[in-house]
N, C-alpha and C positions, 0 to 999 in steps of 0.2 A: 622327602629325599629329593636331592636335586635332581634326581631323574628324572620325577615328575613334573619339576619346573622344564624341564626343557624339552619335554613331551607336548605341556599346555604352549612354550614359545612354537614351536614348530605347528601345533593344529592351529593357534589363533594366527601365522601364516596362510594357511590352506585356508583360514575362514576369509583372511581380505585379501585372496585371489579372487574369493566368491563373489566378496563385498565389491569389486571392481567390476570384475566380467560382466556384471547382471548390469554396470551402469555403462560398461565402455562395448560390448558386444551390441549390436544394432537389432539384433532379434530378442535380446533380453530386457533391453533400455526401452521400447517399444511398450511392451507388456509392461512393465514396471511403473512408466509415468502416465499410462492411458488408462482414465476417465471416462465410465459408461454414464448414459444420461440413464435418468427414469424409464422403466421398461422394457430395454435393451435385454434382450434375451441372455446376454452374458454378464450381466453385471455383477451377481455374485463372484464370479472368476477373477472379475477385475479387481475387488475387493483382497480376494485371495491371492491372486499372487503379489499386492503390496506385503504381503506375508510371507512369503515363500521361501525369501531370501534369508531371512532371519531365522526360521526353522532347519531350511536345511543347512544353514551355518551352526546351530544350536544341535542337531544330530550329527555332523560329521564330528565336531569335538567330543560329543559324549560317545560315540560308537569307535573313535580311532581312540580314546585313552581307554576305554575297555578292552579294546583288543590286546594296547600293550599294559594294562595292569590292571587284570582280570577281576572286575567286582566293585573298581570305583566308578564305571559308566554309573551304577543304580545311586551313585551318591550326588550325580551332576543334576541341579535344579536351575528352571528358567523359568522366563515368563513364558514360553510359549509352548502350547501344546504340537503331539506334532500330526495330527488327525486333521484331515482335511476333507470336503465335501465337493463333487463337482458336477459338473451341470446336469447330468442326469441321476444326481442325487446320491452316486455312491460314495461310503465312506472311505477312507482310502490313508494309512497309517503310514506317512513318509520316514524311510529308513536309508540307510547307505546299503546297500545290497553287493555282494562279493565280486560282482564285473560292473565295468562301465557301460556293458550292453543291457542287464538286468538294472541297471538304475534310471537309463533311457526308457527304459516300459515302465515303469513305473514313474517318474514323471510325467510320463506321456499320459499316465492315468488322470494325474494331477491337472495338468495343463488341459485335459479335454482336448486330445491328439496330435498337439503343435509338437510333431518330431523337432524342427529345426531348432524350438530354443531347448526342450529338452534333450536335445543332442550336445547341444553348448553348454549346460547346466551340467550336465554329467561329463562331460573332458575334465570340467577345471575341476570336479569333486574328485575324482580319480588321479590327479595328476600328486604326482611326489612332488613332497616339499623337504627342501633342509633348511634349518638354522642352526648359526651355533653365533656362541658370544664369551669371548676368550674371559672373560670377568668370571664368570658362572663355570666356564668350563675346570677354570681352577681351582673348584669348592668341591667337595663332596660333603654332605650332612645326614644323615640320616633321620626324615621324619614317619614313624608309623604309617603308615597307610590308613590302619583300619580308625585311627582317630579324625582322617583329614573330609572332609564335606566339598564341595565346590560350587558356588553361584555363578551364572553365566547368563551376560549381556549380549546375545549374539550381534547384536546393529544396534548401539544407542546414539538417540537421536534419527529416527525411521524421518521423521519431515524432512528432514535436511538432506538426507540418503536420496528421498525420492524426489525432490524439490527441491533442494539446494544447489546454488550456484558456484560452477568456478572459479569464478572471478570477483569474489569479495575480499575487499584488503583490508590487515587486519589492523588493531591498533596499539600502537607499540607492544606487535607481535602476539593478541590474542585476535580470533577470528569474532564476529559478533556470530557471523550464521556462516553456513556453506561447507561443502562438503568436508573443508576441513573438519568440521568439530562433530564428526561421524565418530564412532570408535565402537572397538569388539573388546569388552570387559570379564575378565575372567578370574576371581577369588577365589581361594583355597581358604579354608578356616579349620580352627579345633572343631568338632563335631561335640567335645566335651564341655568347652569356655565360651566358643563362642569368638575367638580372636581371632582377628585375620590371620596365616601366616606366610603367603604366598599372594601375588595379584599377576598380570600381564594387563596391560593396555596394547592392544594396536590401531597405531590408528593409520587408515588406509589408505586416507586421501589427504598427503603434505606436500606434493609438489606436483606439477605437470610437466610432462614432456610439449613445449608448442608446436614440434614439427608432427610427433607419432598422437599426442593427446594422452596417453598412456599417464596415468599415475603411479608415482612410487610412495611408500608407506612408512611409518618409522616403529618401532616396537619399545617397548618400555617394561623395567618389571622389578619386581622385589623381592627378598625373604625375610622372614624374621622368625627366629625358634632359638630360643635358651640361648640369649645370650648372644649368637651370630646374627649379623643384620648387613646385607649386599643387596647392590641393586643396580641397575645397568646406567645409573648419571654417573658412577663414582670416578672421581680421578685417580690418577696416577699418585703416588703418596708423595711423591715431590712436589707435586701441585695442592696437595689436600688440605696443608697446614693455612698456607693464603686464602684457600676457597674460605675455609673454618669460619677467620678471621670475621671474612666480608660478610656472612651471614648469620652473625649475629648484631643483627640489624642496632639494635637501639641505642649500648653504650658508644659505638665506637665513629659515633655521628657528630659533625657538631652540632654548636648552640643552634644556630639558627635550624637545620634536619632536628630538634627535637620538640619542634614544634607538634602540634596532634597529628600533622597530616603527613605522620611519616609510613604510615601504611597503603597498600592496597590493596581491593578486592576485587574478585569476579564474582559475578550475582547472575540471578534469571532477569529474562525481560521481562516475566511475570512476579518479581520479586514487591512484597508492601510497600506503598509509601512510607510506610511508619520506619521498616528497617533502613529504607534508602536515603531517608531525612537524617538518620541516627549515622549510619554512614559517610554523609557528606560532612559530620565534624570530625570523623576520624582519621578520611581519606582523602578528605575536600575532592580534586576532580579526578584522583585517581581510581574511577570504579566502571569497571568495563561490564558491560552486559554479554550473555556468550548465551549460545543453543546448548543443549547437550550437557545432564548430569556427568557423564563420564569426560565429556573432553573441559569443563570449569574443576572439574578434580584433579585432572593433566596437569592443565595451567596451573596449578601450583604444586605439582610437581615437579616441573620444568620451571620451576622460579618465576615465571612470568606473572600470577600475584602473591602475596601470602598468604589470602587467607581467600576461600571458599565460603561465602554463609549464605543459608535458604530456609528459609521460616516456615517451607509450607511443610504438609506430610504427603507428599505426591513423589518421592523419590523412594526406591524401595532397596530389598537388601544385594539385588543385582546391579543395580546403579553404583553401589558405595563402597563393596568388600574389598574389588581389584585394588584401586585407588589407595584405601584403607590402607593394606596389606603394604605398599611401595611406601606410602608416607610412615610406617611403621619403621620399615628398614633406613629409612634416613632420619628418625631421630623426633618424627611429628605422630601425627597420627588424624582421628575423624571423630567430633562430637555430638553429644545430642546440643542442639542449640536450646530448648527446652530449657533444659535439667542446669545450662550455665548459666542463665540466667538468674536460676532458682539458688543458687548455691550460696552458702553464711557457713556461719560455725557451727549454727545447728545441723545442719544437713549434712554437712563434713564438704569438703573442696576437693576433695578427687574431682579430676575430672572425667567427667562421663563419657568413654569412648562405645562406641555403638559395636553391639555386639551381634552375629550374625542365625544363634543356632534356635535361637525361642523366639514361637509364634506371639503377635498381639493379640492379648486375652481377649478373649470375644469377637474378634474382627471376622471376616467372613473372606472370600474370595483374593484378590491378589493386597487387599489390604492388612491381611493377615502378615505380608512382610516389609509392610512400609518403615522407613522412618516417620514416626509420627511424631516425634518433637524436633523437626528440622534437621540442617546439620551447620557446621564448621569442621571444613579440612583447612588445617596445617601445617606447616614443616617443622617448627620449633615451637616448643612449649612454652620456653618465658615470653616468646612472640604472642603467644596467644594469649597467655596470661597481662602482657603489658592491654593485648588489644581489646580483653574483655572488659580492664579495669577503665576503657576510655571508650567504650557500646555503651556498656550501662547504663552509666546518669544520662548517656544523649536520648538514654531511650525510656527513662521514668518520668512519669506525666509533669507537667510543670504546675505548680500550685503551692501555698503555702502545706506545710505539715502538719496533723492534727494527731 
């Protein structure tokens, strides 16, 4: 139901107020980027609260949508727990508690007695937020509840949150590192399929104020259910037939753009040679390096490349659903890169889009929800399809055939 959507837009607000405060508040930025040496009596704390942030962002969204749609809090899954331990060893279950005074003692638990920043922790978790977005407001849908599940990336990209700078410019408008490519991921799925059918992106750090410092955020989101498919890029329908036009890229290029390197990509800074050599015949120099599974899933959401590809299995099913879910509503979608590779006649040519609700057989711990055959996000299928038909042979060994 779209209720839900604009329940998740409005909490994943209040999460990058959190995601802000903790880096622009001077008693929270403090504790956040400090570094205990070896034997430092506090240095567990230190550890812990590079965590904090992302927890108590990951409990206010599961505790404010149970409030208002009583039974899907037990359906919100994350990577982080929310049990903490502190310096005189007691265990300590961080929750949103019903006053802003009861969530200051209990951070204060957390924090090992530092009233001041859990005094500033608990304003901005307490504080009302509104959103609304006139596109979604004129929809109403009706989706089941008891079928929907939710993945939730409270802060992805933690490095760049806690270490990332200001002041990196990007390149033709993708950031490599730095605050910007921070974001709070939030996926809705069938609990039955497995399909995305809802995402939000926010991401919290797109602009700065030079005089206050103060950052402003931009939010992002999608649906997709039977047939209806909205999302917050769409234009005005006046405008939608030209957008149409321009994005589908391939035929309507000339001779000379139909060269290979009419695509591009964002990749990891950690991505293989092998893919990255296989890349530069498809892209030649259009291939941008980016932080942040969620904010390289953006970017091509936001047009900035087309296509999303990572070979490894280190991205998991919080990383990919939001994303997933928005490139669904525009017409694209999220693959296994594995399984496209793998694909003939035998095997059939579906393409593999990654599904969110079944564990990996035998995997243990947070690998049980990885992508384990990479992925590929995005926006257009014959896009993809043209871009697969020109990966492949860059990427089969070179030798005669036997």
């Amino acid at each position: 139901m779209s209720d839900i959507l604009r329940e998740l837009l409005r909490v994943s607000e209040k999460a990058a107020n959190i995601a802000r405060a903790c880096r622009q508040q001077e008693a929270l930025f403090q504790l956040l980027i400090e570094e205990k040496k070896d034997g430092e009596k506090n240095k567990k704390f230190a550890v812990d609260f590079k965590t904090l942030a992302d927890v108590l962002v990951q409990e206010v969204i599961k505790q404010n949508m149970e409030n208002k749609f009583p039974g899907l809090g037990k359906k919100i899954l994350g990577e982080e727990s929310n049990e903490f331990t502190n310096d005189l060893g007691e265990k300590i279950t961080l929750r949103l508690c019903p006053t802003e005074e009861e969530t200051v003692e209990l951070l204060s638990k957390v924090l090992s007695g530092n009233k001041l920043a859990s005094g500033a922790l608990a304003k901005v978790v307490h504080q009302d937020v509104t959103f609304t977005d006139p596109t979604l407001d004129s929809v109403e849908i009706n989706i089941p509840q008891d079928i929907l599940g939710i993945w939730v990336d409270p802060i992805d990209s933690t490095y760049q949150y806690i270490k990332g700078s200001a002041d990196i410019k990007s390149n033709q408008g993708i950031f490599p590192s730095g605050l910007q490519c921070v974001t709070i991921l939030i996926g809705v799925y069938d609990l039955h399929t497995g399909v995305p059918l809802m995402g939000v992106i926010n991401q919290p750090f797109v602009s700065q104020d030079l005089n206050t410092l103060r950052w402003k955020g931009q939010c992002y989101w999608g649906l997709s259910y039977l047939g209806t498919n909205i999302h917050s890029l769409q234009l005005p329908d006046s405008k939608r037939k030209s957008s149409d036009t321009r994005s589908r890229v391939p035929e309507d290029r000339s001779a000379e753009a139909e060269c290979s390197h009419r695509f591009s990509a964002v990749i990891s800074t950690s991505e293989k040679d092998a893919i990255k050599a296989a890349l530069s015949h498809v892209c030649g120099e259009r291939i941008f390096p980016a932080a942040g599974a969620g904010y390289k899933s953006l970017c091509v959401v936001q047009g900035l490349a087309d296509i999303y590809i990572f070979s490894e299995d280190t991205t998991f099913k919080w990383d990919s659903c939001a994303a997933h879910a928005i490139l669904r509503a525009m017409g694209g979608g999220m693959v296994d890169l594995r399984q496209c590779l793998q694909r003939n006649s035998e095997t059939g040519l579906d393409l593999p889009q990654l599904v969110y609700h079944v564990e990996n057989e035998g995997a243990t711990g947070v690998d049980r929800w990885a992508n384990k055959g990479g992925l590929i996000a995005y926006r257009s299928r014959k896009q993809l399809e043209t871009f697969l038909s020109l990966l492949i042979p860059s990427l089969a060994p070179v030798g005669p055939r036997t």
